[in-house]
N, C-alpha and C positions, 0 to 999 in steps of 0.2 A: 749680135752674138748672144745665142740664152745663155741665160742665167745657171748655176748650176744648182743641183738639191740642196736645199736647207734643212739644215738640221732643227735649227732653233731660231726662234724670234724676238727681238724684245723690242719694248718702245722704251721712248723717252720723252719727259716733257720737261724742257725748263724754263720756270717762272720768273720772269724779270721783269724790271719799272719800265724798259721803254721797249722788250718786245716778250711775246710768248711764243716760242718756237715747239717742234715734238718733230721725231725722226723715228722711224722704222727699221732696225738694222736685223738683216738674217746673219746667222754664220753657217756656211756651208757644210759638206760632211769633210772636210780637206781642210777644215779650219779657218777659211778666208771669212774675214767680214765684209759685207756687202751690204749698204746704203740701199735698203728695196723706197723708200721715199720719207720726203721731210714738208715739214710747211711753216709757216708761222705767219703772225698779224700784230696789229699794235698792241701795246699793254692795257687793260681795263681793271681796274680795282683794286690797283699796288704802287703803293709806296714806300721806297726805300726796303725794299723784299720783302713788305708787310701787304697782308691782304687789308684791305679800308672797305671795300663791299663785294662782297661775298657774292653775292648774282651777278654782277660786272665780272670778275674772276673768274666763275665758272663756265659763264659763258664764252668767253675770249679760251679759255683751254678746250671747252671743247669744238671750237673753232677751229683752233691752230691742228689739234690731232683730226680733226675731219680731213683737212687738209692734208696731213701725211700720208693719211687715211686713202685717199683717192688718188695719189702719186703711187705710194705703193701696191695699189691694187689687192689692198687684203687688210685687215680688219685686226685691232688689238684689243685687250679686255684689261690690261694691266701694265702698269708703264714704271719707269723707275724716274722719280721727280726731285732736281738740281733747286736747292736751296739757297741763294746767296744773303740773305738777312738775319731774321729772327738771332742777333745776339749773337752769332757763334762764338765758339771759341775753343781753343785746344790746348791736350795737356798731354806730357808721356809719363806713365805709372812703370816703375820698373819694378819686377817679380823677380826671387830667387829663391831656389831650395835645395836641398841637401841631396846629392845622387852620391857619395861616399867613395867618388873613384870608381865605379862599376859604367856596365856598357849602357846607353842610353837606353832604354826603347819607347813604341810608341805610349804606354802607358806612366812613363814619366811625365812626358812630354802634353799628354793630357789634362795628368794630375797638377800642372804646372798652370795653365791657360786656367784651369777650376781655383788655382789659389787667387790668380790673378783677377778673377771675378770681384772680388771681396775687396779688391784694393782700389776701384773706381766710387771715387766717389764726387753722384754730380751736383749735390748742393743745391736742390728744387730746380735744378735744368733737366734737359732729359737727352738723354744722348745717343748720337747718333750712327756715331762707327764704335767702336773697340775692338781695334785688331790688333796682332802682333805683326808688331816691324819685321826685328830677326831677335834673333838667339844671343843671348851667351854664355863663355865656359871659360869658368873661375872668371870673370872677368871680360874677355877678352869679345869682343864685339867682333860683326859681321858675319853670323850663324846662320845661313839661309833655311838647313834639315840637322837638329842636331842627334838625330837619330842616328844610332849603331856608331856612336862616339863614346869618349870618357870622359867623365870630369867631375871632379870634385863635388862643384856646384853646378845648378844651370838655372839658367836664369832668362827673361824674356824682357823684351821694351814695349808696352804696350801703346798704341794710339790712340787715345780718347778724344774726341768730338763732340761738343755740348753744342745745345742753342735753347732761348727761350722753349720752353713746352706749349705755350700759348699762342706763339706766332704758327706754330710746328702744325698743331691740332689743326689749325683754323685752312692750312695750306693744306692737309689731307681732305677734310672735308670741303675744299673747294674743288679736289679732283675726285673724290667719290661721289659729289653733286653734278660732275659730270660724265657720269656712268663707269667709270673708271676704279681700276681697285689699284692701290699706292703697294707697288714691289719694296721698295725701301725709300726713305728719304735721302739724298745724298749732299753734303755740305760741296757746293762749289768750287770752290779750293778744291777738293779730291779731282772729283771729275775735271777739271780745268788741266789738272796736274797728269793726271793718265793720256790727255789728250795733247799737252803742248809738251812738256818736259821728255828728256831720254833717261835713259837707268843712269847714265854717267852722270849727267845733272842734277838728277834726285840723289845721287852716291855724293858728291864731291861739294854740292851746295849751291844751290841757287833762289834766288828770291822771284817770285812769281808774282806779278800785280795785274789785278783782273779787273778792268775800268769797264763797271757798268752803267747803265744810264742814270742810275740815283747812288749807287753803290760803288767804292772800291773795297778788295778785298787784299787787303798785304800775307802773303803767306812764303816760310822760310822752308825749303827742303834741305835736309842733309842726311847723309847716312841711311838715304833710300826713304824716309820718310818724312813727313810734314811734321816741324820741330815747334812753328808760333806761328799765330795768325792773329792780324789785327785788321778790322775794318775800319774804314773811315767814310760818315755820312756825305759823298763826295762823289759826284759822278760825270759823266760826259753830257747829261742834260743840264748840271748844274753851268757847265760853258755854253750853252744854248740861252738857257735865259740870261747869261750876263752878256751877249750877243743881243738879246732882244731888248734888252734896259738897254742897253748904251746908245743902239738906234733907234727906238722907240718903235718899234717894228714886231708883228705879230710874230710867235714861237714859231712856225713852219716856215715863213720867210727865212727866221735867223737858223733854224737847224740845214736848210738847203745852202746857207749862205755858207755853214760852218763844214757843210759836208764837202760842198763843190770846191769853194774859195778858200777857205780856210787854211791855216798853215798853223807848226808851230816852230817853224822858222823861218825869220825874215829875210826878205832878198832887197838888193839896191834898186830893184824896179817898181817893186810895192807901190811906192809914191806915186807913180806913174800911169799904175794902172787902176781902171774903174771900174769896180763891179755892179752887175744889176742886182739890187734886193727882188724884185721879181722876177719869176721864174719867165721864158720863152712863152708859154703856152698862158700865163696867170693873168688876168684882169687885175688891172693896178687900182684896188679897193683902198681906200680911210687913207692916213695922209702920209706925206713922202717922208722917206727915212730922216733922223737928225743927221745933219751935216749932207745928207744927196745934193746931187747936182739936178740940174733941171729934166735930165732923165728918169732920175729917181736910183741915182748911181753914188756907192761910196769907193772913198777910197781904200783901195786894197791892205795896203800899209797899215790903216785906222783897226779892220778888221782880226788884223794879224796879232795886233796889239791888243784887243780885248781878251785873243785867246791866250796867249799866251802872258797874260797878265793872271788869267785861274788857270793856267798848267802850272806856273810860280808856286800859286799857293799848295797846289794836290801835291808837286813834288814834294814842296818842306815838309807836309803829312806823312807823304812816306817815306822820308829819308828818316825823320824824329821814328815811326814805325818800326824801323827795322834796325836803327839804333836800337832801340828798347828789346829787342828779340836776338841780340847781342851780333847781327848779320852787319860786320864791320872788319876794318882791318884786315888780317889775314883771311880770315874766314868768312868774309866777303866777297863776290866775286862778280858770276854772272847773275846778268838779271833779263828777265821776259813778261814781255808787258801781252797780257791778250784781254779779251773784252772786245765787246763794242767800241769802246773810247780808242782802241787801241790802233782802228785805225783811220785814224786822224792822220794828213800828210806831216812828214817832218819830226813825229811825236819819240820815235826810237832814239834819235839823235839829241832833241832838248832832253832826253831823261838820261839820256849817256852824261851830257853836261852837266846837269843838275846834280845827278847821284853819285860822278866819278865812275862809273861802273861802266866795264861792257854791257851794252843790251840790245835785245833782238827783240821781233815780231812769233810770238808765238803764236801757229794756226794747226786748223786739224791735221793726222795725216793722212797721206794718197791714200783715200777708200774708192774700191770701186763704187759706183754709182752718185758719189758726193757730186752735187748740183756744183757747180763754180760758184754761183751765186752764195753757195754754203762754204766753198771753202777756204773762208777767211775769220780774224778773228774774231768776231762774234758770236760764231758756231762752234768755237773751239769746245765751249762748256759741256752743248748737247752734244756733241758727238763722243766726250769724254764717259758723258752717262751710260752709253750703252757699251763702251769697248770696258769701262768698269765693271757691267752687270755679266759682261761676259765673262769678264775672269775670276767671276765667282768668289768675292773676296772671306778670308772667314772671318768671324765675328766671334769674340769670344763668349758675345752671352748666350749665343746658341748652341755650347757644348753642353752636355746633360751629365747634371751632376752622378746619375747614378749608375756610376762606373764600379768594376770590382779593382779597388789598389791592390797594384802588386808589389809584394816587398821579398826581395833575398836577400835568405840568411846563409848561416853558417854556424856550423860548430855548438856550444852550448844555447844557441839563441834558437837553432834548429830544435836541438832535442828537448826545450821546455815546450817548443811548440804541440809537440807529438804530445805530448805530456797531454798538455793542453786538451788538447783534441781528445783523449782516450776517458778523461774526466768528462769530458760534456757529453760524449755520444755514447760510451758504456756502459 
């Protein structure tokens, strides 16, 4: 079936410790989004969402977007690029100002976003979103347009999103070193959020935890927007190497081991059964696993236990996490694990137990042309970048302050102005 006209195109690249992925997404003239191709390859020059060498980096992105590059059969020059490191961190700045009872319009509403300018303050970070959530009047929250309303006051919740400026810079110029011009930088969490989360979810409250390979990222929605976010240095490679120490077994043995075999919940057969630490197809190189049997086989049980001895630890991280971002009690509820880490067999259920919470597998949604092979969660992230860049979010530092304010009077405040006026220009 062709394809139909595209309107627009954007790329995406997002930069992770255990892979670098990039996708090509058009939107149509009918509004669909459509997957024209994606790619990605292993991580080169990142640690913990820190770039460490800078030619490794740049190399590996412009690799992985070659690759989307030749899936999609057409060419990008500038991409929008998914940050999950450098420090983040988020705050909401709330604005209000005097509307006196009179009818909204848009140059309140302007003059309102321009005050709110003045009230972010990143403290030698440098930031990365500033948008407005929604509205309020006197008070009263959940204002999507508070145009052509009244109210006393009006007021706004803004979004702010900080990260080191130094991890920041060093991440653009490894994707301008590879030919590439940076659309925006976007904190993971967002894009994560656009891409697994519903409006009801983001409205009512849910906690998002995005297990990357050296990285998790704890992030709180409610009220339609992302309320706190905490990171913890803790990832799904960090259970790979405690896989590799316990059987003394090289990192790609134990990440196949942890991919195939792996669990992180135990069955009464465990015991019973024996895994190969080498693959079918591997020459069985340097020496046999601690505890193999004379195949070079452990037991399943042994393995289940390693993992699920650091999913122990990642939960109490994030349960202490979203304590502290006050996602408890009542106001705690569902939770959505995505990432890479996230799909681990079994992994929804031990974090059900662990955290007391419902929780589910968040992945991308049904896009046309989404690979299968993309659409689980590890691609949640990239795909979240581009259905972000498409809905063209605003930013409050891109309004221009030099607006003409408009102000209505009345009665004596009228006639000094005329006043006014006949002095200056007579």
């Amino acid at each position: 079936m062709a394809l139909p006209r595209i309107s627009r195109v954007y790329g995406a690249v997002n930069v992770g410790s255990f892979r670098i992925s990039a996708m090509i997404m058009g939107v149509s003239e009918t509004g669909e989004m459509i997957v024209l191709g994606s790619g990605h390859r292993a991580s080169q020059g990142i640690k913990r969402g820190y770039i460490t060498d800078m030619a490794a980096a740049t190399y590996a992105i412009r690799d992985a977007v070659e690759r989307a590059e030749k899936n999609a059969g057409t060419s990008v020059s500038s991409v929008w690029v998914g940050c999950a490191g450098a420090g983040l961190a988020s705050q909401i700045a709330k604005v209000e100002i005097e509307i006196g009872g009179r009818r909204i319009e848009e140059e309140d509403i302007e003059q309102l976003l321009i005050t709110a300018q003045d009230s972010i303050q990143p403290d030698a970070r440098m930031v990365l979103h500033a948008q407005p959530a929604h509205y309020t009047l006197d008070g009263a929250h959940g204002v999507a347009n508070p145009k052509g309303l009244h109210a006393e006051r009006l007021g706004v919740d803004i979004h702010v999103m900080f990260a080191e400026g130094a991890p920041v810079r060093n991440l653009i110029e490894a994707v301008q070193n590879a030919h590439l011009e940076v659309e925006s930088v976007v904190a993971a969490p967002i894009a994560a959020g656009h891409s697994c989360l519903t409006h009801e979810e983001r409205e009512l409250g849910t906690a998002l935890i995005e297990i990357g390979g050296q990285t998790t990222n704890v992030s709180v929605y409610a009220a339609g927007m992302l309320l706190g976010l905490k990171s913890i240095p803790f990832g799904s490679a960090d259970i790979t190497d405690a896989v590799a120490s316990a059987f003394g077994i090289r990192r790609f043995q134990a990440e196949r081991l942890k991919c195939v075999a792996g669990s992180a919940i135990a069955s009464p057969t465990d015991h019973r059964e024996m895994v190969p630490v080498s693959g079918p197809d591997e020459e069985v190189t340097g020496p046999v696993a601690r505890g193999a049997d004379d195949k070079n086989r452990i037991p399943r049980a042994e393995l289940v236990s390693v993992v699920t001895e650091q999913l122990s630890r990642l939960t109490d991280s994030v349960n202490k996490a979203l304590k502290e971002m006050g996602f408890s009690g009542a106001r705690g509820s569902q939770v959505v694990l995505t990432g890479g880490g996230a799909e681990l067999a079994g992994i929804a259920e031990f974090t059900q137990s662990a955290l007391g919470r419902p929780v589910r597998i968040g992945r991308p949604p049904s896009l046309r042309g989404l690979p299968e092979a993309h659409a689980n969660p590890g691609f949640a992230t990239l795909a979240g970048l581009c259905l972000y860049a498409a809905d063209d979010p605003v930013d409050i530092r891109t309004i221009d302050r030099g607006y003409q304010e408009t102000v209505k009077v009345s009665g004596t405040a009228m006639v000094n102005r005329v006043l006014r006026a006949i002095k200056e220009y007579f």
